[in-house]
N, C-alpha and C positions, 0 to 999 in steps of 0.2 A: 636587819635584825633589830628589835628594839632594842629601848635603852636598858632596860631593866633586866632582860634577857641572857645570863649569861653566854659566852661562845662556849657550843659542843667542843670538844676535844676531836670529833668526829668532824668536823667541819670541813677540812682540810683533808680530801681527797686522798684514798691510799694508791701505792704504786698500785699496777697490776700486777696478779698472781700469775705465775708461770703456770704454764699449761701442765697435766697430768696424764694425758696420753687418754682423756675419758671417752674420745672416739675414735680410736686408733682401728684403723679400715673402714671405717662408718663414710659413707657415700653420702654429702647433701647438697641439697636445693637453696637458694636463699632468694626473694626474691626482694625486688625494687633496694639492692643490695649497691647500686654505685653510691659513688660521694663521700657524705664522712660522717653520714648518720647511723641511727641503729643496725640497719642491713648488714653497711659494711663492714662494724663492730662485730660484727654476730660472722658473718664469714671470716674474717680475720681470727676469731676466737674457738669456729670450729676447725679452721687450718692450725692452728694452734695447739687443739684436743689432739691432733692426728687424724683427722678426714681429711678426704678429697673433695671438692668442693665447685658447685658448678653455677655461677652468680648469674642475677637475671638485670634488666631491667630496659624501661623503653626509650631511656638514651642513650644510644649507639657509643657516641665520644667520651662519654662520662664512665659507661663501662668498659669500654677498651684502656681507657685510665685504670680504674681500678684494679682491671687485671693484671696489666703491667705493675702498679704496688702492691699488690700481693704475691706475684710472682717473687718478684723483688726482694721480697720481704720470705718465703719460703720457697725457695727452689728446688725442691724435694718432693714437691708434693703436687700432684696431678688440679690443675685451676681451668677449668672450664667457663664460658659462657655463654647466652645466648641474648639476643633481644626481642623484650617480652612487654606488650599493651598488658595490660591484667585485666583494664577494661571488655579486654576481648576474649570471647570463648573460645573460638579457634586457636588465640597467639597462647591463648593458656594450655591448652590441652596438647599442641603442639610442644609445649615450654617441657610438661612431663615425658611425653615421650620421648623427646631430643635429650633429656636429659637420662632418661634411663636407659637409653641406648648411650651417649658419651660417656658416661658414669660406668656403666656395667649392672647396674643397679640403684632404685633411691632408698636408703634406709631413714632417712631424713627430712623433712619438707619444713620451712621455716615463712612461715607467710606472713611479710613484714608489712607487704604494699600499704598504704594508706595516706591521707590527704586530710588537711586539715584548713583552717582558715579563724577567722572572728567577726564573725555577722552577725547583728541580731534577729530575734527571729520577724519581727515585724518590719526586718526593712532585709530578710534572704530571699531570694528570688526561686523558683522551684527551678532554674540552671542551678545554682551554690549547695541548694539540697541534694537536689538528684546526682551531683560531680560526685560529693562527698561519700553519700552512699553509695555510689557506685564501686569510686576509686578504694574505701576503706572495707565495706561489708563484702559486697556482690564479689569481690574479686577473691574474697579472702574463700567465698562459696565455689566459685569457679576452681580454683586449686585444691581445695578439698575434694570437690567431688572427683575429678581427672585423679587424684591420687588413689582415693579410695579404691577406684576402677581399676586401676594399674595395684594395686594392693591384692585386689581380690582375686585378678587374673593371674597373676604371678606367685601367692599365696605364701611370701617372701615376710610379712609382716614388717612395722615400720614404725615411724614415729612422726609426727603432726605438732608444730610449735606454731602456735599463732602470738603476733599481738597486738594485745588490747588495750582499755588506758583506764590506768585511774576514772577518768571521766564518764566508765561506764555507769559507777557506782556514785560519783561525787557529780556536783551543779557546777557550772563557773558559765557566767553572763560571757554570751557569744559564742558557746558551743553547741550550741541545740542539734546540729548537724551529726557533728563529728562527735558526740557524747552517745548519742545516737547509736551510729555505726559502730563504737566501740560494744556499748550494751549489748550490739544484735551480734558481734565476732563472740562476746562471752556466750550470748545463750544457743552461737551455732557450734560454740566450742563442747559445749554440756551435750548437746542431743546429738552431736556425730559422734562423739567420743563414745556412747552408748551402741551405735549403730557399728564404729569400726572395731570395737572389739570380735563382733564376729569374724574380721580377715586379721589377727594380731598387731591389731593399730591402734597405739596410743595419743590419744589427740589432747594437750591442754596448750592453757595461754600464759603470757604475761602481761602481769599491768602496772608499767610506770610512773611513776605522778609527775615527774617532771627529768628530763635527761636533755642538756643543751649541748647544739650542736648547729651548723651553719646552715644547715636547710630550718633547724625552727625558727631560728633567727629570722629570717628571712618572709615565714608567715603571722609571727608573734611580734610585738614590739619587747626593747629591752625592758620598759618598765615593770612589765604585766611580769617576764620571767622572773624581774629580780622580786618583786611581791612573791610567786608564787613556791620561790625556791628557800624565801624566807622565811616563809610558813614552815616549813619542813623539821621535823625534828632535830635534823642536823646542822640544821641554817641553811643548807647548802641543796644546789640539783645533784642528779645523780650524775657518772661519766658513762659514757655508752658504753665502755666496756663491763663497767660493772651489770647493763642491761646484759648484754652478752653473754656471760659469763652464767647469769642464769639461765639463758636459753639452752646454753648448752649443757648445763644441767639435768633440765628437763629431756636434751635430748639422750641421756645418757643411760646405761644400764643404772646408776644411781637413783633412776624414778621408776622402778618395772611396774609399781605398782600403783603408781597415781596418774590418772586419768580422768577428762574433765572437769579439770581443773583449773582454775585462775587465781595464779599466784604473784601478791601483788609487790609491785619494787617500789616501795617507796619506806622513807623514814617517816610514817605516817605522825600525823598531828594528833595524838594520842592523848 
């Protein structure tokens, strides 16, 4: 933060808010949910709302971990998983139906999968294009449409949480990919969201500007976050729970009436 900058009072991270019971029987999905990023935030927070919860993702060891710390962490509550390419149409469509058959039901579908990097565009390869879009948009399409299809057959109605990034709407040198794929989850979030209201399906997203965690780390350098997090109204990035906690929001009877939508998490630069 500069110098001249006062510190936000807000700077400084709030505990997490105890749960409210805002999905209490609510069945969901979460996918590319292991590790310790937003997924697994987002299933932790709606095991926490009071749903059942059935984690994806396509590393085998990483979500057998998960599930044992969740379990761990709620022993009450029904934690399901499967292992899921997102890349793939089959492991997808298979992902809903396994799941709505383990579950009993999905009232929930949270499509977190996505893939990032910092290429520029004059030296990204059409492999680093086509991964990104694949792994961030094309998948977030795959699970929408397998949902909607199990929505309309079952005629059960639902709810559809994507997300998306700051970066659909904002620039920043080396995303051209992944700024990309986020723009296209917002404008697939707009025109499903039109089309799943005919089977009682609410589809919107969220978009956060910045929420660290050990997998960003891992494709971002420290520098770039600590600029980016400094920008922020608050000084500061966001906590993945606090990502969460809106997802679960959205997926709650708290939103009946908002639908495609992209609501954005950040302390914007205002």
């Amino acid at each position: 933060m500069s110098a001249d900058r006062p510190v936000s009072p807000l700077a400084t991270p709030p505990t997490e808010i105890a749960g409210h019971d805002l999905l209490a029987g609510k069945k969901a999905v979460v996918t590319a949910a292991a590790g310790t990023g937003i997924g697994f935030a987002t299933a932790r927070r709606l095991l926490l709302e009071g749903a059942d919860v059935l984690v994806s993702d396509f590393h085998e060891r990483r979500l057998d971990e998960t599930v044992a710390t969740l379990t761990a962490q709620f022993p009450d509550r029904a934690i399901h998983a499967q292992v899921c390419d997102v890349s793939s149409t089959a492991q997808v469509d298979d992902l809903i139906a396994g799941a709505a058959q383990q579950l009993g039901r999905i009232d929930v579908l949270v499509n977190n999968a996505g893939l990032g990097g910092e290429t520029p565009v004059a030296e990204m390869t059409d492999e680093q294009w086509d991964r990104v879009l694949d792994i961030t948009l094309n998948s977030t399409f795959r699970a929408t449409r397998a949902a909607l299809r199990y929505y309309r057959e079952s005629g059960a109605g639902g709810v559809i949480v994507n997300n998306a990034s700051v970066l659909g709407w904002r620039a920043q040198r080396g995303q051209a990919h992944y700024a990309a794929a986020k723009a296209g989850v917002m404008a697939l979030t707009r025109c499903s969201a039109v089309e799943a209201a005919d089977y009682g399906v609410r589809i919107n997203a969220v978009a956060p500007s910045i929420a660290r965690h050990p997998f960003l780390a891992k494709v971002t350098s420290d520098e770039l976050l600590d600029s980016l997090a400094a920008r922020e109204a608050y000084g500061r990035a966001a906590e993945v729970w606090e990502i969460a906690a809106t997802i679960a929001m959205l997926a709650s009877d708290y939103t009946t009436y908002l639908t495609g939508e992209v609501v954005s998490i950040s302390s914007q630069r205002a």
